[in-house]
ZAPADREN-514677 format. One record per residue (C-alpha): residue in three letters; x, y, z. Coordinates in pm, whole numbers, padded with zeros to 5 digits. Each point is the difference from the previous one (the first is absolute). Example, Ala and Ser with C-alpha at 12.3 -4.5 7.8 and 13.67 -1.06 7.14 Angstrom:
+---------+--------+--------+--------+
! residuo !     c1 !     c2 !     c3 !
+---------+--------+--------+--------+
!     ALA !  01230 ! -00450 !  00780 !
!     SER !  00137 !  00344 ! -00066 !
+---------+--------+--------+--------+
This chain:
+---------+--------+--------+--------+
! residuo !     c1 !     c2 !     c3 !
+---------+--------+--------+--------+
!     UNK !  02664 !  12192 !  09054 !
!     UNK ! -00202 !  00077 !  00305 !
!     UNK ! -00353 ! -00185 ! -00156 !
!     UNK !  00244 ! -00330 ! -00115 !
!     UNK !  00119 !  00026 !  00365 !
!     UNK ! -00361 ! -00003 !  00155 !
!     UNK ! -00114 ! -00298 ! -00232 !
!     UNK !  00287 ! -00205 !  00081 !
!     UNK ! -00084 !  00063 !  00368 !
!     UNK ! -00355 ! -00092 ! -00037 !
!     UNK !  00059 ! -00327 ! -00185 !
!     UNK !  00195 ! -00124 !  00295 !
!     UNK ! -00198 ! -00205 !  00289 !
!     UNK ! -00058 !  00193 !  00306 !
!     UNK !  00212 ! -00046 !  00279 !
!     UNK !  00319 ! -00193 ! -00213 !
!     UNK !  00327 !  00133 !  00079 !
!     UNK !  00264 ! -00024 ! -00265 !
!     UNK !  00261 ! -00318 !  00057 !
!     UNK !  00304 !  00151 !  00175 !
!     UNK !  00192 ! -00157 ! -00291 !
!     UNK ! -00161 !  00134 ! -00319 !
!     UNK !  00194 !  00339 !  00043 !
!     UNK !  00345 ! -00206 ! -00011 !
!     UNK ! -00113 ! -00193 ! -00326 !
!     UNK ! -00122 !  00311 ! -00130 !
!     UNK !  00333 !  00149 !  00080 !
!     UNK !  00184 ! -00310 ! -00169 !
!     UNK ! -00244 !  00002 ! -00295 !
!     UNK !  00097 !  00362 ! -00073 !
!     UNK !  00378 ! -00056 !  00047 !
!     UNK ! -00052 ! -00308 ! -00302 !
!     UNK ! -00226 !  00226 ! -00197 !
!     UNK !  00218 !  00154 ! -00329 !
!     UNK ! -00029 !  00382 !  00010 !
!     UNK ! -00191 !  00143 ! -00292 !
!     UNK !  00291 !  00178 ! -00209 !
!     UNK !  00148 !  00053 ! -00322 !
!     UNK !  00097 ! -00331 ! -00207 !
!     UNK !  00361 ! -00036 !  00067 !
!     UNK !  00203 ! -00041 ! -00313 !
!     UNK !  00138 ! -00317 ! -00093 !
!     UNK !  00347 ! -00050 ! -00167 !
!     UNK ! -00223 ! -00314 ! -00229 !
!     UNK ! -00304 !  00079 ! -00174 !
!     UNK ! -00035 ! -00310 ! -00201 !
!     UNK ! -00239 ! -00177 !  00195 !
!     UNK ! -00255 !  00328 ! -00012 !
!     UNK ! -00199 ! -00157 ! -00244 !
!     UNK ! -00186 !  00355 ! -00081 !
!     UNK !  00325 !  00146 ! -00070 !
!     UNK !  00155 ! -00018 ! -00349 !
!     UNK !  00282 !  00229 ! -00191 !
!     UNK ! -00014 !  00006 ! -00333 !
!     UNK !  00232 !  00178 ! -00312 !
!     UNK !  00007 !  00109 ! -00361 !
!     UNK !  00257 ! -00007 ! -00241 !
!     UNK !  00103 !  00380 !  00073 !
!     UNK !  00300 ! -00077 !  00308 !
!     UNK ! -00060 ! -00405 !  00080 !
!     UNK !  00332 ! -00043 !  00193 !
!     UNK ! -00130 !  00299 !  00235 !
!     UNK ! -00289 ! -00196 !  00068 !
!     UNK !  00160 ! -00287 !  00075 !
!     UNK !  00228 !  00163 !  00212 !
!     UNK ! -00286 !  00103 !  00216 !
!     UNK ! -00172 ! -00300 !  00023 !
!     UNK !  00337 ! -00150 !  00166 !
!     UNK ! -00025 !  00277 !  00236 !
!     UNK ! -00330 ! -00099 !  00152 !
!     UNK ! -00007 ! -00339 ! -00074 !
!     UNK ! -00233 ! -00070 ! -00308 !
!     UNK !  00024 ! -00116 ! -00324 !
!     UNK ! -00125 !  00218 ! -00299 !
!     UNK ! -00319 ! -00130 ! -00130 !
!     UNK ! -00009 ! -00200 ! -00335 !
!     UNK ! -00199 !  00163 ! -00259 !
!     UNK !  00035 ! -00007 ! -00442 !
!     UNK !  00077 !  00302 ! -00152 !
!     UNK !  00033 !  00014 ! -00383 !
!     UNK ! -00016 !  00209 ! -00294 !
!     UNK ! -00163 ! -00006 ! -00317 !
!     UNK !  00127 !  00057 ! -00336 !
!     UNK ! -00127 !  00406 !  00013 !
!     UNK !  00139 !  00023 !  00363 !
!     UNK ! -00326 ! -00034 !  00126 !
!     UNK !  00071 ! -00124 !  00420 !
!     UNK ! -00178 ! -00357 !  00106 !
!     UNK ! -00002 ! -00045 !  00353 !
!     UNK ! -00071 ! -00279 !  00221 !
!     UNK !  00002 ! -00099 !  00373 !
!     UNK !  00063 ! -00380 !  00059 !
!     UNK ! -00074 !  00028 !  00380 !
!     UNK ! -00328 !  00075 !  00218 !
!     UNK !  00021 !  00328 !  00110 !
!     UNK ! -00358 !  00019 !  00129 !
!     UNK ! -00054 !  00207 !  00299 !
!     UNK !  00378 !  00017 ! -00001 !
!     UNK !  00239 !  00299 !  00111 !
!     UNK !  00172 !  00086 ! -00351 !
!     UNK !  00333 !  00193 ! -00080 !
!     UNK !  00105 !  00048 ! -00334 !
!     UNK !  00347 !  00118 ! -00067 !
!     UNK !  00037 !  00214 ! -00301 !
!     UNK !  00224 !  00325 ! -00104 !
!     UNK ! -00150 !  00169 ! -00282 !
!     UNK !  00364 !  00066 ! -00117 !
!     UNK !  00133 ! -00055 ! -00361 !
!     UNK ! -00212 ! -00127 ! -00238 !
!     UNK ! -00243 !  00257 !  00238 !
!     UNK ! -00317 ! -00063 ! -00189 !
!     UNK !  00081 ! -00357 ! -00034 !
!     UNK !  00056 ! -00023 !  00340 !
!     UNK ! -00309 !  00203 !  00124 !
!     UNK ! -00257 ! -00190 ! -00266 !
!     UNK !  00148 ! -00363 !  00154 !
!     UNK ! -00073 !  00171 !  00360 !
!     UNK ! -00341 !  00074 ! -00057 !
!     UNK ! -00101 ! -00313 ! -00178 !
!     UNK !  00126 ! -00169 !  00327 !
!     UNK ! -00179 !  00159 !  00245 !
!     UNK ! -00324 ! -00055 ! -00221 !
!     UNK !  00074 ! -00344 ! -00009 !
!     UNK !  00043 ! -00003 !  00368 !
!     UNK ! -00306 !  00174 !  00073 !
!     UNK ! -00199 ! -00220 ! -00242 !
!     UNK !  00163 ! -00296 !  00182 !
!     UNK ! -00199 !  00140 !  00349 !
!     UNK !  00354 !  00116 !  00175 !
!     UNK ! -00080 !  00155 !  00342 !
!     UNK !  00184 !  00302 ! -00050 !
!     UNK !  00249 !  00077 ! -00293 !
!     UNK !  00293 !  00231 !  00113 !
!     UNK !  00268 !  00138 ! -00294 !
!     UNK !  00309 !  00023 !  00075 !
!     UNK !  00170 !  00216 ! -00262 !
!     UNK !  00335 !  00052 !  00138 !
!     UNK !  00059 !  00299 ! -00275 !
!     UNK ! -00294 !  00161 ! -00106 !
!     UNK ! -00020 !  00073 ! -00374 !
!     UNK ! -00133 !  00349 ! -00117 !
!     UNK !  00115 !  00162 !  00319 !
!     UNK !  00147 !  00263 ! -00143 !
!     UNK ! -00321 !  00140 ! -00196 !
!     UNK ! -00186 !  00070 !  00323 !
!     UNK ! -00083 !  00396 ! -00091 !
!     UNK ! -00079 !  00210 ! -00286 !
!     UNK !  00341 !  00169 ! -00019 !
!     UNK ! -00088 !  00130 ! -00375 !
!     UNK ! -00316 !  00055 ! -00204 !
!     UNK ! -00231 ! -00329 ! -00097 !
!     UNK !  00220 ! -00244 !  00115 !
!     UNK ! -00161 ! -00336 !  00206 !
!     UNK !  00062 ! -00027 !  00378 !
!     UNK !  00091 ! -00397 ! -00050 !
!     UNK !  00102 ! -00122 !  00345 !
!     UNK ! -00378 !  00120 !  00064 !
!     UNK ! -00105 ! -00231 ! -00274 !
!     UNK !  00188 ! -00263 !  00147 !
!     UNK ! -00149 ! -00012 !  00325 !
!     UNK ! -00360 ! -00015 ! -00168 !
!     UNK !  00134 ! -00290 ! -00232 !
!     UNK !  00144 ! -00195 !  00289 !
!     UNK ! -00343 !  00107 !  00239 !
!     UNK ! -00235 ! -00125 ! -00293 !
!     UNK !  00215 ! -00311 ! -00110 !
!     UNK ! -00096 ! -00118 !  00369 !
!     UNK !  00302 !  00089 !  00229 !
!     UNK ! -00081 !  00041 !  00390 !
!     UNK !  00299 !  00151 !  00124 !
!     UNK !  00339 !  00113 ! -00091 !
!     UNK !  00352 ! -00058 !  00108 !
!     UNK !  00240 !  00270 ! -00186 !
!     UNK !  00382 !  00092 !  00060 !
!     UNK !  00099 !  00336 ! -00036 !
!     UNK ! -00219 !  00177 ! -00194 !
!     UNK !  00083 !  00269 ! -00229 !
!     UNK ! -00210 !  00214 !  00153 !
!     UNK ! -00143 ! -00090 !  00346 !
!     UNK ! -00352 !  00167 ! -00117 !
!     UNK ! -00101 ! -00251 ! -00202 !
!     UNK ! -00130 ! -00225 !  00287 !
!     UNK ! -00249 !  00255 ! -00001 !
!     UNK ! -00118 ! -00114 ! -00350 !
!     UNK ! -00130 ! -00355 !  00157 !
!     UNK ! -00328 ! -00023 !  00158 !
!     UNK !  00191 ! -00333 !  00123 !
!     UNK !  00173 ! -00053 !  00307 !
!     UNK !  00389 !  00069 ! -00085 !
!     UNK !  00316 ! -00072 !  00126 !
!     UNK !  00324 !  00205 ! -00098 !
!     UNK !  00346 ! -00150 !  00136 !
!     UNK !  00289 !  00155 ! -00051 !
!     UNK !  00350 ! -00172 ! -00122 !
!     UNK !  00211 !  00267 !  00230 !
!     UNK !  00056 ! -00270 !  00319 !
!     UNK !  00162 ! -00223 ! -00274 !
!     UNK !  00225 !  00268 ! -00154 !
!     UNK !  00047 !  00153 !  00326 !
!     UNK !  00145 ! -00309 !  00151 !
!     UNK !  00215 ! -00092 ! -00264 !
!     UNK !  00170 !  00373 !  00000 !
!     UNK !  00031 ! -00019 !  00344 !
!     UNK !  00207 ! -00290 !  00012 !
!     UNK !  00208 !  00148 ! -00282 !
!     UNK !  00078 !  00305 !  00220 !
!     UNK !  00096 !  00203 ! -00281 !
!     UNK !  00246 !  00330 !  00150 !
!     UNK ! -00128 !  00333 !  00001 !
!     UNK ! -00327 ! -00068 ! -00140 !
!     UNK ! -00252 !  00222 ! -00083 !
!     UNK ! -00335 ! -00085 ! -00174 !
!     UNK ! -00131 !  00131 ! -00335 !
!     UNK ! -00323 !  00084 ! -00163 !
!     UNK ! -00003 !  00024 ! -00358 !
!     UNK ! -00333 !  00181 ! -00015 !
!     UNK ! -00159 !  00232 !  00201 !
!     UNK ! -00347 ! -00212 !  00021 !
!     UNK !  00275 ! -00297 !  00118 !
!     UNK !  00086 !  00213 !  00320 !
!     UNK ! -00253 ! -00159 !  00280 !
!     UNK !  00120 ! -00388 ! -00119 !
!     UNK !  00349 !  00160 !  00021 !
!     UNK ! -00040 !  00169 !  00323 !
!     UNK ! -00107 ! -00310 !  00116 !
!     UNK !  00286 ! -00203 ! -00069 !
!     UNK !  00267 !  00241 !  00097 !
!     UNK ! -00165 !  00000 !  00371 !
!     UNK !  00015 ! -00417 ! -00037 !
!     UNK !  00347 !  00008 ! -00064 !
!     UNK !  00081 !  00327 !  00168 !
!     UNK !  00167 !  00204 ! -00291 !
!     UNK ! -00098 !  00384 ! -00091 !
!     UNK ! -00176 !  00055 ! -00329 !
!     UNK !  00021 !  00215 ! -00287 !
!     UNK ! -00224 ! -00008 ! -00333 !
!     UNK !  00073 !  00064 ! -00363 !
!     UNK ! -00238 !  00227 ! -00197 !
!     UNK ! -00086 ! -00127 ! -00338 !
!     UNK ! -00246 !  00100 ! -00282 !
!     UNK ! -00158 ! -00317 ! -00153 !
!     UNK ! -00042 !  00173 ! -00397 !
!     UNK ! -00154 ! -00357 ! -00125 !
!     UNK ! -00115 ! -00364 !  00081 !
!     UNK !  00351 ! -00157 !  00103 !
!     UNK !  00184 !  00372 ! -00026 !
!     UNK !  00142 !  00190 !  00284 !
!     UNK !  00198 !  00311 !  00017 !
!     UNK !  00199 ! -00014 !  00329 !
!     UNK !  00036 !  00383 !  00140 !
!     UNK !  00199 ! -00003 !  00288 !
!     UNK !  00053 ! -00206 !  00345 !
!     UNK ! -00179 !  00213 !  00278 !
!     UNK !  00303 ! -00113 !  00305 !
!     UNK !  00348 ! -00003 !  00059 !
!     UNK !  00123 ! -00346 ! -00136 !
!     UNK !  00352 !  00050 ! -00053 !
!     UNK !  00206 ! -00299 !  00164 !
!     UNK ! -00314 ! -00216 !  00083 !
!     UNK ! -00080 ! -00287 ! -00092 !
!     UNK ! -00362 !  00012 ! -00167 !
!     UNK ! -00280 ! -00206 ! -00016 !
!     UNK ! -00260 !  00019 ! -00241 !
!     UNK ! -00383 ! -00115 !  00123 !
!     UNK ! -00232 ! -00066 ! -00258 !
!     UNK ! -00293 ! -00179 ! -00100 !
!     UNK !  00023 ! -00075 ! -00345 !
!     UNK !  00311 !  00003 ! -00204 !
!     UNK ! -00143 ! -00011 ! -00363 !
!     UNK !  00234 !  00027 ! -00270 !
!     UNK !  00287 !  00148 !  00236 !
!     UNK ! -00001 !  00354 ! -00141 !
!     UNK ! -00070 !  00170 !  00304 !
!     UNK !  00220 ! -00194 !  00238 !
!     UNK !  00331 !  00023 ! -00275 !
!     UNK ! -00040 !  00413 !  00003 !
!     UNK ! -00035 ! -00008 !  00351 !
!     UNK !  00305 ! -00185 !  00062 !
!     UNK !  00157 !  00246 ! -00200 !
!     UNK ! -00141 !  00315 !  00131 !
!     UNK !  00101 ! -00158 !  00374 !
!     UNK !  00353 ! -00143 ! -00133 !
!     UNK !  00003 !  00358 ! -00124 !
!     UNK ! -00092 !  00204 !  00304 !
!     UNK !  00322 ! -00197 !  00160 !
!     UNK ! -00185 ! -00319 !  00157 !
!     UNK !  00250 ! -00295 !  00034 !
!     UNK ! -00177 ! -00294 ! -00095 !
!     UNK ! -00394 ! -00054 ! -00107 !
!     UNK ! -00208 ! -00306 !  00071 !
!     UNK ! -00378 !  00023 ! -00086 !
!     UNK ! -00259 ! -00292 !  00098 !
!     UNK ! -00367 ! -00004 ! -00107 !
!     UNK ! -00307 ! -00261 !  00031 !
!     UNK ! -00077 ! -00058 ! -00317 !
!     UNK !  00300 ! -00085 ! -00253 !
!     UNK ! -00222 !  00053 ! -00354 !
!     UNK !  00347 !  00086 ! -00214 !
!     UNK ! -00208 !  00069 ! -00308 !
!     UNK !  00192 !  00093 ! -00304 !
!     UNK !  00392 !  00086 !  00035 !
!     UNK ! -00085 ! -00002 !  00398 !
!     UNK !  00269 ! -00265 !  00038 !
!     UNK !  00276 !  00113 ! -00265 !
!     UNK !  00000 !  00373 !  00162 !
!     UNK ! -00013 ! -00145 !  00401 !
!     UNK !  00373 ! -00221 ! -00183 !
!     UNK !  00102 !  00322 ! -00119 !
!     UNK ! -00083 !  00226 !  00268 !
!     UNK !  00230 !  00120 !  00293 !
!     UNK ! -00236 ! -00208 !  00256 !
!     UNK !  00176 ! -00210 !  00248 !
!     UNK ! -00348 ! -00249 ! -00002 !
!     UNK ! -00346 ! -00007 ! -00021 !
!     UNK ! -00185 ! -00192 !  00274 !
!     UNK ! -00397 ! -00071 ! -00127 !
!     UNK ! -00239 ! -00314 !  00127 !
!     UNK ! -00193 ! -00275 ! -00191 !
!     UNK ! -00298 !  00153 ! -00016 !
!     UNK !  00090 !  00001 ! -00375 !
!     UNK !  00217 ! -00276 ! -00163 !
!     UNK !  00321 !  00101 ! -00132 !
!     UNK !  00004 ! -00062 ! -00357 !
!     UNK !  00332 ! -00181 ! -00121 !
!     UNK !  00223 !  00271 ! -00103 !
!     UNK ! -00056 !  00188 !  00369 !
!     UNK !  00055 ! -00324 !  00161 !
!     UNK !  00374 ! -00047 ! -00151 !
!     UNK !  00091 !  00343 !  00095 !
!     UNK !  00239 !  00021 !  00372 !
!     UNK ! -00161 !  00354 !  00087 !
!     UNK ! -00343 ! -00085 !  00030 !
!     UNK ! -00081 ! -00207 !  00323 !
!     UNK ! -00378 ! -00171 !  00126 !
!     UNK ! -00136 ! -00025 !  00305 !
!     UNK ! -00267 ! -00201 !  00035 !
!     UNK ! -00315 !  00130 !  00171 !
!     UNK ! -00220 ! -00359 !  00036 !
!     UNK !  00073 ! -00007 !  00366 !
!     UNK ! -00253 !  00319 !  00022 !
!     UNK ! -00207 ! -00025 ! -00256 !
!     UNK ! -00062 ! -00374 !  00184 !
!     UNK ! -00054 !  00168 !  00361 !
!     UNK ! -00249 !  00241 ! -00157 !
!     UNK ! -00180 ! -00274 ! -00197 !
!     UNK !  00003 ! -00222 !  00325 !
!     UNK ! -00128 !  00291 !  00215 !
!     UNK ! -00294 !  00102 ! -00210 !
!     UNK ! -00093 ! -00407 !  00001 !
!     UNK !  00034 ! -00021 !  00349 !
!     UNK ! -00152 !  00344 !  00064 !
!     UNK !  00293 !  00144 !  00190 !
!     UNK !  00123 !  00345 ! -00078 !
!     UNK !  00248 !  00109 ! -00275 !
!     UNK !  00114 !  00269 !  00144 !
!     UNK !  00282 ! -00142 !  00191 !
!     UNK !  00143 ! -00054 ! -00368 !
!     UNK !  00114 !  00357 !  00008 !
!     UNK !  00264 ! -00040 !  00213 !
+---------+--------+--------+--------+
């Protein structure tokens, strides 16, 4: 600073004194200059022309929904199938040196979901996008992310290569099944969480005497979480998982008796775990039981044992679409999480922080 300072000194004529008035236009330039901050965010990105939001066939309306929420329309593209299955993809809009999101679950069909995701982003990246970001609101394979038994494949592992090699540049995931698995990306990744959604709905609910469940030991921090949210105690159920979709519930690890219990979950898969825990807590004396989770899969008979079940409702988001069956039935309610899911994408455009999310 002080050599700029003696050049600027020397370049001026000898004997000049500065004009009396330069220091007030100075002072009224600086007052009109714009301070150099972070891009505010706008409510209306559809004039950003390096901005576009694109989907696949996995969870459309979700998209959709988003693209309402911060003003865009989701890009046009072709997406077809051969006779074999085989996935043709095609963009019908310029995405070069564009901002690109693609919204895409891997939920059920999961490998047809996660083979039409990574053609995508290789047609993006072919196309010259700027920087490709996934959005996989549920994350496919989660649940394989440790060798829990002898030669078996750590697969969310494999998916994060997959999704790495097939082009992605960053990653916008909801509730993981494990929160590790951001440390399988040598990406830049974001993990929201659906808990302000559910929180705020059970909050205005105000269910009596409530007291917040986890249905699994490794469940206990998300749970923990929640119950401080809504202010409720906790208590946890200890089960043994004997197979793929099989759970032995033990016992419930709290005094329920006469609460009103909430369930927190991630995943509720084919509802075998949440109907025995119901029981166990209906069992221990608990009044009522309501459960909510992110991600509604209802695989199997998930939907004929949540009608059957002693559950007063079942509270999930869109991450996944219901199928038809899960849609007709009165317990199961949605909440829609494209208001966040558009914040975060609009954030990480705008290159604002995502953290504020979490509350």
């Amino acid at each position: 600073m002080e050599m700029e300072t003696l050049v600027m000194d020397e370049d001026k004529p000898k004997g000049s004194e500065p004009a009396p008035k330069e220091p007030v236009q100075d002072a009224a330039k600086a007052k009109d200059a714009k301070p150099v901050t972070e891009r505010k965010r706008s409510r209306n990105l559809s004039e950003d022309k390096r901005f576009r939001l694109f989907s696949g066939t996995a969870n459309p309306e979700l998209a959709r929904k988003i693209g309402e929420h911060i003003g865009v329309k989701v890009g046009e593209t072709k997406l077809q199938r051969f006779a074999d299955g085989e996935v043709f993809f095609q963009l019908l809009e310029n995405v070069r040196g564009v901002d690109v999101f693609v919204v895409q679950p891997t939920c059920y069909p999961v490998d047809q979901h996660l083979v039409e995701l990574l053609v995508m982003i290789d047609a993006l990246k072919r196309a010259s996008a700027a920087r490709i970001t996934v959005v996989m609101p549920y994350y496919g394979y989660a649940r394989q992310d440790r060798k829990d038994r002898p030669r078996v494949a750590i697969s969310a592992k494999l998916i994060a290569d997959l999704l790495t090699t097939a082009g992605a540049n960053r990653a916008l995931f909801v509730d993981l099944h494990a929160a590790q698995i951001q440390g399988f990306f040598n990406i830049p990744v974001d993990h929201l969480y659906a808990s302000p959604v559910l929180v705020s709905y059970f909050r205005e609910l105000n269910l009596p005497n409530l007291m917040v469940i986890s249905p699994d030991p490794g469940g206990v921090e998300r749970a923990r979480f929640f119950a401080q949210k809504v202010g409720a105690p906790l208590a946890i159920v200890d089960k043994r998982r004997t197979d793929m979709n099989v759970a032995e519930v033990m016992n419930v690890v709290g005094d329920v008796k006469g609460k009103t219990c909430l369930i927190i979950d991630d995943i509720i898969d084919t509802a075998g775990t949440l109907v025995k825990t119901v029981d166990a807590l209906l069992d221990a004396g608990a009044a009522s039981v309501h459960a909510c989770a992110s991600h509604a899969v209802l695989s199997g008979p998930a939907v004929d044992r949540i009608a059957a079940s002693r559950l007063e409702q079942l509270v999930v988001t869109d991450t996944i679409p219901l199928r038809e069956p899960a849609q007709k039935l009165s317990k199961i309610k949605v909440l829609s999480i494209a208001g966040l899911l558009g914040a975060a994408i609009e954030s990480i455009h705008m290159e604002t922080s995502v953290s504020t999310l979490f509350n």
